[in-house]
N, C-alpha and C positions, 0 to 999 in steps of 0.2 A: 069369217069373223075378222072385225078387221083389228087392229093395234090401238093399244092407247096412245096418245099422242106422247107422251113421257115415255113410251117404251120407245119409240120408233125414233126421239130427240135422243135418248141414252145411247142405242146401237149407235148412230150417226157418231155422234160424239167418241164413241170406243172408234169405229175404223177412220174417222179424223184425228182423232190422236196416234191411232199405230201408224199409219200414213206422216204423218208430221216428223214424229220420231224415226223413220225412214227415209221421209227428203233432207232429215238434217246431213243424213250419211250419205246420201247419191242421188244421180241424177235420176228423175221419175220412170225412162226407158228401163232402167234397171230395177224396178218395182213393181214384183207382182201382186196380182189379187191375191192369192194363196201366202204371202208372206203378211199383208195386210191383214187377211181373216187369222191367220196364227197369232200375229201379235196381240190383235184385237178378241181373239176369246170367239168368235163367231167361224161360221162355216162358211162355203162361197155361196151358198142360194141367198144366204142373209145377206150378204154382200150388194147381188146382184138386185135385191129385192128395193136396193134404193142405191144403186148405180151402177150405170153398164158397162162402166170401166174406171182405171187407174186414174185418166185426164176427167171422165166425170166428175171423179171425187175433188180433184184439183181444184176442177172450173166452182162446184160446188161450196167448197173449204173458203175457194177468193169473195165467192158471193156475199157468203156470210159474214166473214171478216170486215168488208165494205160495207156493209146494212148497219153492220155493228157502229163502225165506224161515223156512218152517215147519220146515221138516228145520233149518238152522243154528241159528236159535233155541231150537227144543225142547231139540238139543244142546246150547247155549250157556245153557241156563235163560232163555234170555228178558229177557237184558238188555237196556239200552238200547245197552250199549256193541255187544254183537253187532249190534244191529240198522243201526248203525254201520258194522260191517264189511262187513255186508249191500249197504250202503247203496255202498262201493266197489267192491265185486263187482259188479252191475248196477248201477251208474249210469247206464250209456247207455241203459237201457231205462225207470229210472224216471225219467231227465229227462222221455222222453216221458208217461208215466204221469201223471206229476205237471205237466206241462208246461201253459204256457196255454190247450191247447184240449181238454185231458182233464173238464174240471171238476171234479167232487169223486166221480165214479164208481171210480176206484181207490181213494182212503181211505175212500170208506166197506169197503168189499170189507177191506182189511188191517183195520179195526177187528173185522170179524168174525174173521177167521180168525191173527191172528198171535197167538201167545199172548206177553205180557210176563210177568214173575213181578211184578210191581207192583202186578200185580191185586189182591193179599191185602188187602183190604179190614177195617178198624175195625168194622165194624155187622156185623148180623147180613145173613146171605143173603137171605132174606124180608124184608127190609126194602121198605118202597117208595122209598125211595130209592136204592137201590142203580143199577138205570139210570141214573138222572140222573149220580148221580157215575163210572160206568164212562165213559160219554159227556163227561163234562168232564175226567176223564185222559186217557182215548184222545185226543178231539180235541186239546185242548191238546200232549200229547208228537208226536200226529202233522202235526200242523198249521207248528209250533215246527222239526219234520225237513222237511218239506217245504220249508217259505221256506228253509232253513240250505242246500238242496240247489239250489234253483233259485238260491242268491246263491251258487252257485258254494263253497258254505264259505266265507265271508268270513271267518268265527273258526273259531279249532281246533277239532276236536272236544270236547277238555278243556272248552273256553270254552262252547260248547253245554248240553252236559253239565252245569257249573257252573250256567250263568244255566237249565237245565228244576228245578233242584234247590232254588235261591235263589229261584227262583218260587213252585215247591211250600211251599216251606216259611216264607217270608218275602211274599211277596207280589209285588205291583208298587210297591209305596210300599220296602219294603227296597232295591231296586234304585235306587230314582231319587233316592237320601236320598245 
């Protein structure tokens, strides 16, 4: 017989979360299935009944977090300010993600697949610069979200927002004048 579809989104959900609350504390090597089904309430056949292992669930966790992401954004054109709202939606998951022992394997992954509308680039397409500078916006905006997210939001969003804008457009010297 098979699961409801809400039963099988629930379990998923419980060993994504006991997982998340575990990469916050250490690196995935150090994360067993059996600490994941303890934390999560389930046993290991549940476990394994929707994933064959520890990086499954990982690769899994990142999938969903980006669909998530991609569906709101595309809707939302890709602002930063959605990304934003994104950003309080799953935050418990991209603490982890983003978290000290993720290293840079999630932001690279959102540089490929999130679309911003900021993209709209001055030069031509064929340009050979064109890379370099996709790579110095994306990192920069995503890098900018990530520290604003691991300090807890220490400034508003607005403030964020304001100082990615004052950067782009003035520099680091307009700021520190």
């Amino acid at each position: 017989m098979k699961k409801q579809p809400e039963v099988t989104a629930k379990t998923k959900k419980a060993f994504m979360d006991a997982f998340c609350e575990l990469y916050s504390q250490k690196p995935i090597e150090k994360i067993s299935v059996q600490e994941i089904t303890n934390k999560a309430g389930y046993n290991r056949s549940s476990f394994y009944q929707h994933f064959h292992d520890v990086y499954d669930l990982l690769d899994y966790l990142e999938k969903d977090v980006l669909e998530f992401m991609h569906q709101r954004l595309h809707l939302g054109k890709g602002s930063v300010h959605e990304f934003i709202s994104v950003l309080d939606e799953k935050g418990f998951y991209l603490n982890a993600l983003f978290g000290d022992y993720s290293g840079n394997r999630f932001l690279e992954k959102l540089k490929v697949n999130v679309p911003f509308e900021s993209h709209k680039l001055s030069v031509p397409r064929e340009s050979p610069l064109v890379p370099y500078l996709m790579e110095f916006h994306l990192s920069t905006i995503l890098s900018l979200l990530r520290l604003w997210h691991r300090r807890q939001r220490d400034i508003s969003p607005e403030e964020i927002l304001s100082l990615m804008f004052r950067l782009y457009t003035g520099g680091i010297s307009a700021i520190s004048k």
